[in-house]
C-alpha positions as CSV (number, residue, x, y, z in Angstrom):
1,X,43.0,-4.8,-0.8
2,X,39.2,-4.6,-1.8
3,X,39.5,-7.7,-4.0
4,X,41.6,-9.6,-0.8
5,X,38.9,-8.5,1.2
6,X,36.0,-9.6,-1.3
7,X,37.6,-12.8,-1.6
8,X,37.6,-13.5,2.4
9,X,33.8,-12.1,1.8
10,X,33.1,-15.2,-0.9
11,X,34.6,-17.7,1.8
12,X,32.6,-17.2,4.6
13,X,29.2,-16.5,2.6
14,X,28.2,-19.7,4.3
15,X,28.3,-18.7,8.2
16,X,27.8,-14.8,6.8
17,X,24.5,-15.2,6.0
18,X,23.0,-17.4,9.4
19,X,25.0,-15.4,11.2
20,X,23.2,-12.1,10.1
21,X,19.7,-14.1,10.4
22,X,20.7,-14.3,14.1
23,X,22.0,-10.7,14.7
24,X,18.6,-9.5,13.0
25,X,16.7,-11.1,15.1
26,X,18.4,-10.5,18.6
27,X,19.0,-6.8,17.8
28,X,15.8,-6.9,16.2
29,X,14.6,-3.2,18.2
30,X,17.4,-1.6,16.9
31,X,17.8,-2.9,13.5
32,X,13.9,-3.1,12.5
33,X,13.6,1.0,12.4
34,X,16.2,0.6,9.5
35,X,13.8,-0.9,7.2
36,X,13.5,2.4,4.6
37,X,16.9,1.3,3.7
38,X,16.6,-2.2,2.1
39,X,15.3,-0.6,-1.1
40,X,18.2,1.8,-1.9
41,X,21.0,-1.2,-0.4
42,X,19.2,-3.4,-3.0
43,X,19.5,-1.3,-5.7
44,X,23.0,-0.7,-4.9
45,X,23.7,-4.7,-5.2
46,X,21.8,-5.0,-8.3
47,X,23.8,-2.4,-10.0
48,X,27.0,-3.8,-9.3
49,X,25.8,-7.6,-10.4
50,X,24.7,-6.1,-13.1
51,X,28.0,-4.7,-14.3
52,X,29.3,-8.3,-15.5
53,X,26.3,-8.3,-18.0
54,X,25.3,-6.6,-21.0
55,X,22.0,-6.1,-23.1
56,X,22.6,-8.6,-25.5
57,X,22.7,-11.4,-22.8
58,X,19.5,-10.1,-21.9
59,X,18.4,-10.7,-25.4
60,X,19.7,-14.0,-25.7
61,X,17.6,-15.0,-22.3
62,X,14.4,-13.8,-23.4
63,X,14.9,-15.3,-27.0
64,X,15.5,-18.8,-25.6
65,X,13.0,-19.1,-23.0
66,X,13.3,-22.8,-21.9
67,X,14.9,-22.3,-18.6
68,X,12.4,-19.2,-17.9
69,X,9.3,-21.7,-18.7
70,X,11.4,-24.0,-16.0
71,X,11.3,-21.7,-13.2
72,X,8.1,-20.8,-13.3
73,X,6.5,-24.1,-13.3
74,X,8.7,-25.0,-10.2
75,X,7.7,-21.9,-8.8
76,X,3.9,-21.8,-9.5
77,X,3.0,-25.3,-10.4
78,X,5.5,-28.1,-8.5
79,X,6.5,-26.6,-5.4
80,X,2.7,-25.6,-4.4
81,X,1.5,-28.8,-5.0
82,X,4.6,-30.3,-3.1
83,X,3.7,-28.0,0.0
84,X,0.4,-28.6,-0.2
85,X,0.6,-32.6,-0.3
86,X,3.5,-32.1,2.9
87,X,1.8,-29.6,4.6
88,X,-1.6,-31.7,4.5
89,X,0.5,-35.0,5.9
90,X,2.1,-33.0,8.4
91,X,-0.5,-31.0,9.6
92,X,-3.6,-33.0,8.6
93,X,-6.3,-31.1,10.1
94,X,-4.8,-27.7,10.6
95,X,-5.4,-26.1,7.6
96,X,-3.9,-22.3,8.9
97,X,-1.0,-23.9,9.1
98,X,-1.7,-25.9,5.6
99,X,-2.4,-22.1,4.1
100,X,0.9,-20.5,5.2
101,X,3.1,-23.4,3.8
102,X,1.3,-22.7,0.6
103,X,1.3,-19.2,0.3
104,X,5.1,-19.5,1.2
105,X,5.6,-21.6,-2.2
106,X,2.8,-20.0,-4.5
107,X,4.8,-16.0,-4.3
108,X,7.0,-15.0,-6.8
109,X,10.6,-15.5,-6.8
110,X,12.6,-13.3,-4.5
111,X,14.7,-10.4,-5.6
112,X,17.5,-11.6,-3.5
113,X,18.3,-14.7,-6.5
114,X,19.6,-12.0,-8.3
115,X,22.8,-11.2,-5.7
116,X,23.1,-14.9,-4.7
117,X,23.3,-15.8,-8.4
118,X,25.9,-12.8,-9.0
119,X,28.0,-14.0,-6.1
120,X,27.8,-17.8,-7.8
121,X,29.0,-16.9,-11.3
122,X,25.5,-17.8,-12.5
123,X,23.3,-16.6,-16.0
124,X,22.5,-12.9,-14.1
125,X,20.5,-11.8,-17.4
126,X,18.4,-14.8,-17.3
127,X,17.5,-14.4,-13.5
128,X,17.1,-10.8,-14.1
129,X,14.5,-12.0,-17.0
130,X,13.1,-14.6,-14.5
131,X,12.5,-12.0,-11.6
132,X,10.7,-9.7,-14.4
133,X,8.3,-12.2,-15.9
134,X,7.6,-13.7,-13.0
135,X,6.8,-10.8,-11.2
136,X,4.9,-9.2,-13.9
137,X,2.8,-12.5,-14.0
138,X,2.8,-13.1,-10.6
139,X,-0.8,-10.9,-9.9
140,X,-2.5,-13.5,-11.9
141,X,-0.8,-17.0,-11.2
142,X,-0.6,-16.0,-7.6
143,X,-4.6,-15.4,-7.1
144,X,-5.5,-18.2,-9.1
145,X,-3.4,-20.8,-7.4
146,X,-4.4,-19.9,-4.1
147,X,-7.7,-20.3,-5.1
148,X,-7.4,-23.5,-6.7
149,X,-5.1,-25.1,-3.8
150,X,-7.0,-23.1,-0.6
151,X,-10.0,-22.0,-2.1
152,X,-9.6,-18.4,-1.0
153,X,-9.4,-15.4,-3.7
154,X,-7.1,-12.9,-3.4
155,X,-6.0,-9.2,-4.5
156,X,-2.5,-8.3,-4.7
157,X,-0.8,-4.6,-5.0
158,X,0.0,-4.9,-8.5
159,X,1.6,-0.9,-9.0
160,X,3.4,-1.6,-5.4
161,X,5.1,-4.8,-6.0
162,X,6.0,-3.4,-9.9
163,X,7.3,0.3,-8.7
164,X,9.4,-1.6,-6.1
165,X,10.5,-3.8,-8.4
166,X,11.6,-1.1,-10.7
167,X,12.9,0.7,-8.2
168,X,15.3,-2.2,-6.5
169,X,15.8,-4.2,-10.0
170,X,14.7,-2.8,-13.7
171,X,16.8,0.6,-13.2
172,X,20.0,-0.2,-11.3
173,X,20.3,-3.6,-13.6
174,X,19.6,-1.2,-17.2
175,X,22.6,1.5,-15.7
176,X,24.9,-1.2,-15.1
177,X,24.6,-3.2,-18.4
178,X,24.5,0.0,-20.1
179,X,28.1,1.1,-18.6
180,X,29.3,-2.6,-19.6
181,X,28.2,-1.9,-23.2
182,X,29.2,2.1,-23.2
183,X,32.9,0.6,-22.0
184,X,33.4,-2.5,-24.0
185,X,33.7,-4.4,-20.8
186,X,36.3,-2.9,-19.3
187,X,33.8,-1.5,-16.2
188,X,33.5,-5.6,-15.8
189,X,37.7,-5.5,-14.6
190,X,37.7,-2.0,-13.3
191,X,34.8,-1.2,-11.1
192,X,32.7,-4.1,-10.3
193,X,35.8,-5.8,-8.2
194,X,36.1,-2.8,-6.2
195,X,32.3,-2.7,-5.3
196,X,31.8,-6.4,-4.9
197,X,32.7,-6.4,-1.3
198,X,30.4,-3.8,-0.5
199,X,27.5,-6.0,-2.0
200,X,28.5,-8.6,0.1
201,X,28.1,-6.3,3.1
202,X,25.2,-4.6,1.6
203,X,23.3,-8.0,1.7
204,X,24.5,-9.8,5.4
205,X,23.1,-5.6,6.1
206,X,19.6,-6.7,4.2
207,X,19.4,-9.8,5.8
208,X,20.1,-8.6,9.5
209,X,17.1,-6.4,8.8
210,X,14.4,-8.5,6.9
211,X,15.3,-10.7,10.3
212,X,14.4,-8.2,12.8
213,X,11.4,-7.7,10.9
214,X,10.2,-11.4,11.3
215,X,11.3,-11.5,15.0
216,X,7.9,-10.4,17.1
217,X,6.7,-14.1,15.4
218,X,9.2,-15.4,17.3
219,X,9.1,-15.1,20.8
220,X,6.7,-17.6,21.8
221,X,8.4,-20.6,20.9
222,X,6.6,-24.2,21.5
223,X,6.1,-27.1,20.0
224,X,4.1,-26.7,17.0
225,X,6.0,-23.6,16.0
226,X,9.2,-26.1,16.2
227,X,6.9,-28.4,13.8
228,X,6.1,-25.4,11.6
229,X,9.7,-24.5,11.3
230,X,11.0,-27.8,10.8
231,X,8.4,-28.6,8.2
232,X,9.0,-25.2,6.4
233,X,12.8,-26.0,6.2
234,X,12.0,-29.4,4.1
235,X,10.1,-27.5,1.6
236,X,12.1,-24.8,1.6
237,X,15.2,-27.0,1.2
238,X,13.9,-29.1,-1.4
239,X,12.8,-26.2,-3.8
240,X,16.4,-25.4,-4.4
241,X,17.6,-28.9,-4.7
242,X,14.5,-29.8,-7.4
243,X,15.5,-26.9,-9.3
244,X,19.3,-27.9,-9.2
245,X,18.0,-31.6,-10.3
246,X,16.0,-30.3,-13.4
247,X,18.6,-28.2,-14.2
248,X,20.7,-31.0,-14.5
249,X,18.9,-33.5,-15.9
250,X,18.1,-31.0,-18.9
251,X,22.0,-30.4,-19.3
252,X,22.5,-26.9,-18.7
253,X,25.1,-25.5,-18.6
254,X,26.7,-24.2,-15.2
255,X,25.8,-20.6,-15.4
256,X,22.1,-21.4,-16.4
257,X,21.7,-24.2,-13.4
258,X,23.1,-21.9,-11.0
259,X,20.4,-18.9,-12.2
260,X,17.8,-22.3,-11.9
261,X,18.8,-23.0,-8.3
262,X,18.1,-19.7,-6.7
263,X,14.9,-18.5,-8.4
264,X,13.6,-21.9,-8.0
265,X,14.6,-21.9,-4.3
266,X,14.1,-18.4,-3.1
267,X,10.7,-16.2,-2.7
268,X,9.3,-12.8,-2.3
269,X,8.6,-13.5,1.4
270,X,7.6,-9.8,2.1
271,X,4.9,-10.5,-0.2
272,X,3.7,-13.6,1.1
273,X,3.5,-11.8,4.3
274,X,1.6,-9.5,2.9
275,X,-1.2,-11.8,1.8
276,X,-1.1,-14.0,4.6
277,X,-1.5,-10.9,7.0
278,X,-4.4,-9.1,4.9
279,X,-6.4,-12.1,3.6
280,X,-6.1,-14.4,6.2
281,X,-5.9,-15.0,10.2
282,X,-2.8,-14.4,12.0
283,X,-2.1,-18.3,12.4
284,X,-1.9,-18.3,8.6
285,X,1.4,-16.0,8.3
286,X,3.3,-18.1,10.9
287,X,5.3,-20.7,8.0
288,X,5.6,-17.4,5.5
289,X,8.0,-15.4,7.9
290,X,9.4,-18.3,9.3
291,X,10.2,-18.9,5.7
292,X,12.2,-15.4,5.6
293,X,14.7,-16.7,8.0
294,X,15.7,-20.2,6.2
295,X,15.8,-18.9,2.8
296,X,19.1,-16.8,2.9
297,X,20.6,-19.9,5.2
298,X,19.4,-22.5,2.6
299,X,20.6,-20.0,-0.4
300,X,23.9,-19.6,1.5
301,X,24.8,-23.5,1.8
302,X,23.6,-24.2,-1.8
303,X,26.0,-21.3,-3.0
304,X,29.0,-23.4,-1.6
305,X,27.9,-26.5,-2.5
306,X,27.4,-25.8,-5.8
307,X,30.7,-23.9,-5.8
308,X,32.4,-27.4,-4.5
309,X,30.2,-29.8,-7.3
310,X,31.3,-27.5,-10.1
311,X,35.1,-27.0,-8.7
312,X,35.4,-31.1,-8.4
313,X,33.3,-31.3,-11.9
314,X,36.3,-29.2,-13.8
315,X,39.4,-31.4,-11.2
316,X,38.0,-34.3,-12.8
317,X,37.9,-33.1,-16.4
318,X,41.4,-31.4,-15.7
């Protein structure tokens, strides 16, 4: 039944995901108080990706560190420059706005690549080793970028950002490939189908509340906040499909594209909020947590598109 029901989960990913964006946001009063339970959810989901991998496909990541190098220049070199040169033909002489857009592209990748990666079949030992570096880097490429792109220097919360991450990522994802290695694979065909519907709900659940988070910015809705929005989907958008292009053109193979995809596309938008909110005026946050709301959407319609490319890629070799 739980493998029925997980299967139904997979099919409607797609209207799963913007549907919980919406929820979060209209029962944002009751949903925002539940905010102390995204860690331990998140850790939960982790775990159970983490049971189709093993330590040695950690190894193999780390020892071949092409697509790694990849990511990160998308993520802290390409698509900061590519919201910088949009942002400034969009909004020309409002650089607040110009700031955000940035700060929405310069953050680390978001933890949440990890799940939509698991749920796509992808490489989940190289997006765990992307998430890792990345964040562990992150303190010094983010500062330095925003300085070089907006001129302003900033500080992040290095021992928050890493206990969190050990917290939500480093431990559940160690238990899990250690109980694949301990059972010789068999926890891969025993236990990770039964708890794979439960991460499904665990992440529309962490989505619904991340989006009643975001919602206050939301109420006041005009114009240029349409513009914003609009603007910030484009770059948003385009992050995932540059990083599905390079992984192509550098003929990866599916597993490896698909861990590309999502860490190229998605971000830590709770930090970006975070910087935007203590370094900068409010005006300045505006794109970041509008980013918050398109990124599971976009990561949800690039999970079945890529699940329809690569299912009419092996009809047409079949």
């Amino acid at each position: 039944m739980l493998q029925r029901v997980n299967r139904v989960l997979e099919r409607i990913m797609p209207l799963l995901a913007p549907t919980s964006v919406v929820v979060g946001v209209v029962l944002a009063q009751y949903l925002v108080h539940l905010s102390f339970l995204v860690p331990w959810v998140f850790a939960f989901m982790t775990f159970v990706g983490s049971l189709s991998s093993n330590l040695n496909s950690l190894k193999r990541a780390v020892l071949h560190p092409l697509p790694i190098m990849i990511a990160l220049f998308i993520l802290h070199i390409f698509m900061p420059l590519w919201a910088w040169g949009i942002g400034h033909i969009s909004f020309h002489e409002d650089i607040l706005t110009i700031t955000g857009l940035i700060i929405a592209m310069v953050i680390p990748t978001g933890i949440t690549s990890f799940i939509w990666v698991s749920i796509s079949k992808g490489n989940v030992a190289l997006t765990l080793s992307i998430i890792l570096i990345d964040t562990i880097l992150s303190p010094f490429l983010v500062p330095y970028s925003l300085s070089i792109l907006v001129g302003h220097s900033v500080e992040m919360e290095v021992w928050s950002i890493m206990k969190g991450l050990v917290g939500m990522i480093v431990i559940p994802s160690i238990v899990g490939m250690c109980l694949n290695e301990m059972t010789k694979g068999r926890v891969k065909d025993t236990l990770s189908p039964r708890l794979a519907p439960f991460s499904k709900v665990g992440l529309a659940s962490v989505i619904m509340i991340n989006s009643s988070v975001v919602a206050p910015y939301l109420k006041d809705i005009n114009w240029k906040l349409v513009k914003i929005a609009t603007v910030m989907f484009f770059i948003a958008f385009c992050g995932y499909l540059i990083s599905w292009i390079v992984g192509r053109l550098l003929k990866k193979d599916r597993d490896v594209v698909v861990a590309l995809t999502f860490t190229g596309g998605m971000r830590n938008i709770s930090a970006g909020a975070v910087i935007a909110v203590a370094y900068f005026p409010p005006p300045v946050a505006v794109p970041v947590v509008i980013g918050m709301l398109f990124q599971q959407v976009l990561a949800s319609l690039y999970s079945q598109l890529l699940h329809n490319y690569y299912n009419k890629v092996a009809y047409s070799k079949g």
